[in-house]
Backbone as ProteinMPNN parsed JSONL, in Angstrom:
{"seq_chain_A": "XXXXXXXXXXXXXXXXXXXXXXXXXXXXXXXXXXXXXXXXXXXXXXXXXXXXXXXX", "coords_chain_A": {"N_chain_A": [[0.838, -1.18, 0.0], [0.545, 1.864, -1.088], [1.619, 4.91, 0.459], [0.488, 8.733, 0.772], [-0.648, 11.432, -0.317], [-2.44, 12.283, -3.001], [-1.804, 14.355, -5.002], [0.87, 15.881, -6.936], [3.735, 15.44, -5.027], [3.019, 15.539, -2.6], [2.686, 13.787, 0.639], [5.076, 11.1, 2.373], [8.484, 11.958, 2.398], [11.072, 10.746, 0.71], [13.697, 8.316, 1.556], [16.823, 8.484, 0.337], [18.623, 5.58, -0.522], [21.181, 3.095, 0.488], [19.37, 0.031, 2.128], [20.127, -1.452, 5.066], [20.72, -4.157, 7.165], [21.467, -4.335, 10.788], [22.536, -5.565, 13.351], [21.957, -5.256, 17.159], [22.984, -5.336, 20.351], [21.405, -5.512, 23.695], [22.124, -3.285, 25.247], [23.465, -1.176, 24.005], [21.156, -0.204, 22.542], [19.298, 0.472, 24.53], [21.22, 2.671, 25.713], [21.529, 4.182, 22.995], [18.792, 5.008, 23.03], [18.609, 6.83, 25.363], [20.414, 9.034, 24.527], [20.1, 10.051, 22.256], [18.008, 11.953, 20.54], [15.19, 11.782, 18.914], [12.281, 10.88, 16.387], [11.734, 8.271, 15.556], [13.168, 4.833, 15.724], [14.641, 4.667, 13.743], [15.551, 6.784, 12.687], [17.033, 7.814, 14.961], [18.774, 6.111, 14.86], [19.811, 6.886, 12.94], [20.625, 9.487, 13.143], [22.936, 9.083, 14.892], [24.838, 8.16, 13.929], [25.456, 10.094, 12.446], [26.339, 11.834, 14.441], [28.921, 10.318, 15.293], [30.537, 10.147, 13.024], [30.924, 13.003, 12.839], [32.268, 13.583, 14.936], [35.1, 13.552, 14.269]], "CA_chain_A": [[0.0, 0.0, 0.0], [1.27, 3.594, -0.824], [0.884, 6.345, 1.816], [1.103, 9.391, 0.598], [-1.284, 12.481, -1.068], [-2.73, 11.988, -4.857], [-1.376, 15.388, -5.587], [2.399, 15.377, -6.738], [4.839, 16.235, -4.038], [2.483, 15.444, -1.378], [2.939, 12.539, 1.252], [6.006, 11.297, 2.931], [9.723, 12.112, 2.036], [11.585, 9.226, 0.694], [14.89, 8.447, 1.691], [17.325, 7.78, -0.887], [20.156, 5.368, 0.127], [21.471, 1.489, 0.816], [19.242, -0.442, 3.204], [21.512, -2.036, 5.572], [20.518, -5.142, 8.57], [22.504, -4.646, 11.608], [21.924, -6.695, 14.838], [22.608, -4.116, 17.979], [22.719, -5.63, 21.479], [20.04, -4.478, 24.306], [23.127, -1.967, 26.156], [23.472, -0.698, 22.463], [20.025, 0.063, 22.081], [19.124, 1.593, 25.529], [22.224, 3.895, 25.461], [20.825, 5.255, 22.115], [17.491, 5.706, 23.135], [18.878, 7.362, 26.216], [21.3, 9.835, 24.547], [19.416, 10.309, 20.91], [16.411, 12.297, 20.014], [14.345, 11.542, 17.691], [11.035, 9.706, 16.692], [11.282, 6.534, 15.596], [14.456, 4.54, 16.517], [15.622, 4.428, 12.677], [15.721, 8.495, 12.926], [17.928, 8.133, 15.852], [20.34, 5.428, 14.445], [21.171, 8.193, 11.447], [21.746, 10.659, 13.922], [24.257, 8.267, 15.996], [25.592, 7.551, 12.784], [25.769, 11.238, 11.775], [26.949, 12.202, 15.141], [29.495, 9.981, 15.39], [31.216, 10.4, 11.918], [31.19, 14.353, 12.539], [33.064, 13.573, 15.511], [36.506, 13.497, 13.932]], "C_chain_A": [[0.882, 1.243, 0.0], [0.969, 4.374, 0.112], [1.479, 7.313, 0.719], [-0.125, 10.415, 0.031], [-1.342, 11.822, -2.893], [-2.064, 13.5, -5.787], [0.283, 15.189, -5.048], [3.016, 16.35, -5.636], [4.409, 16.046, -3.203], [2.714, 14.005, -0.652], [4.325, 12.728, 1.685], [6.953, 11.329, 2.248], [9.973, 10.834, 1.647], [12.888, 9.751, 1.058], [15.982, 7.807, 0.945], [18.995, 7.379, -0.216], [20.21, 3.595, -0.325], [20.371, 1.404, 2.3], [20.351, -1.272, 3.764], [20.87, -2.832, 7.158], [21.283, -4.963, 9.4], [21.781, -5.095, 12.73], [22.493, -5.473, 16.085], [22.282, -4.738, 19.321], [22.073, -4.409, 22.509], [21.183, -3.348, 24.665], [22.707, -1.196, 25.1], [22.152, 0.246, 22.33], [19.242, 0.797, 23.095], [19.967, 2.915, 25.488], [21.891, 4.952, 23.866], [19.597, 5.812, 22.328], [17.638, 6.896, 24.454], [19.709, 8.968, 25.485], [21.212, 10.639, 23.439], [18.507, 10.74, 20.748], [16.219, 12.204, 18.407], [12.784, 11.087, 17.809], [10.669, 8.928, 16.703], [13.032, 6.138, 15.566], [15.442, 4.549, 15.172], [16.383, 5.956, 12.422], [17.218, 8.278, 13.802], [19.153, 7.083, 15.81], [21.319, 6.502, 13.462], [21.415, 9.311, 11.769], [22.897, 10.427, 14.712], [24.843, 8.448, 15.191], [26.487, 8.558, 12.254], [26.739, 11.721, 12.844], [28.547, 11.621, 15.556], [30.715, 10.268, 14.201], [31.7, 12.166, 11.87], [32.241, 14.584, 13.606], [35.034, 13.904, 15.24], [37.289, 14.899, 13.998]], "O_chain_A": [[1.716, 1.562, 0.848], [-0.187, 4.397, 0.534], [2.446, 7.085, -0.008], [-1.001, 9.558, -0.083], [-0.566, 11.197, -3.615], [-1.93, 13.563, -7.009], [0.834, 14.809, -4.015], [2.855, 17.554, -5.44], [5.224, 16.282, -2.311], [2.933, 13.055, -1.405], [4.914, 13.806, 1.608], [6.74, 10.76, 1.177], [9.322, 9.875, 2.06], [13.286, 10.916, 1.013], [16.04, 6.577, 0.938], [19.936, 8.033, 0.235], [19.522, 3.015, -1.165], [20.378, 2.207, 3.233], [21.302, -1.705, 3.113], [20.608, -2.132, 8.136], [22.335, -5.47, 9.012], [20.574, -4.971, 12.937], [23.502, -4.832, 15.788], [21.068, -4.685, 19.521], [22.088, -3.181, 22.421], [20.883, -2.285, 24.122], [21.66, -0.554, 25.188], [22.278, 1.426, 22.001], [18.52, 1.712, 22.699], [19.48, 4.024, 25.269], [22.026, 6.172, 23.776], [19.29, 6.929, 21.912], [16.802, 7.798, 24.504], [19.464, 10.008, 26.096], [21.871, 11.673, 23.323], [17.643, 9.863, 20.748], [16.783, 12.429, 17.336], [12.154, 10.944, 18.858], [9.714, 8.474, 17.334], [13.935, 6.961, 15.422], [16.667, 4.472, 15.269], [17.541, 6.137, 12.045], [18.318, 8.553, 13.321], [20.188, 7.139, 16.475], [22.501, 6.794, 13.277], [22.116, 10.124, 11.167], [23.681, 11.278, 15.134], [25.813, 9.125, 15.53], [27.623, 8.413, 11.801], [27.87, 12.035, 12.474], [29.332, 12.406, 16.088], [31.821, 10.615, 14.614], [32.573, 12.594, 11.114], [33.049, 15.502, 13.468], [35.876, 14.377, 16.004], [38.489, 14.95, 13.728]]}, "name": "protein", "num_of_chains": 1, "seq": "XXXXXXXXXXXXXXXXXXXXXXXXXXXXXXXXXXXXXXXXXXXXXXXXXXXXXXXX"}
């Protein structure tokens, strides 16, 4: 099923990339939800992700 508006441009963003499976133990996964905002937990992996890489 599509989500999204019948008029173009409307509905949700897509995100254009590689999907990618990773396995993340529970510590892993509390400590992000603890230290990450966001809204849904995939949001707040690609800000770990982001945050971490800007680190350097």
């Amino acid at each position: 099923m599509v989500r999204g508006g019948k008029r173009e441009n409307s509905g949700r963003k897509k995100i254009e990339g590689k999907k990618i499976k990773v396995i993340l133990d529970k510590e892993m996964i509390i400590k992000i939800n603890k230290n990450i905002i966001g809204k849904t937990f995939s949001e707040k992996i690609r800000k770990c992700l982001e945050k971490g890489l800007n680190n350097d």
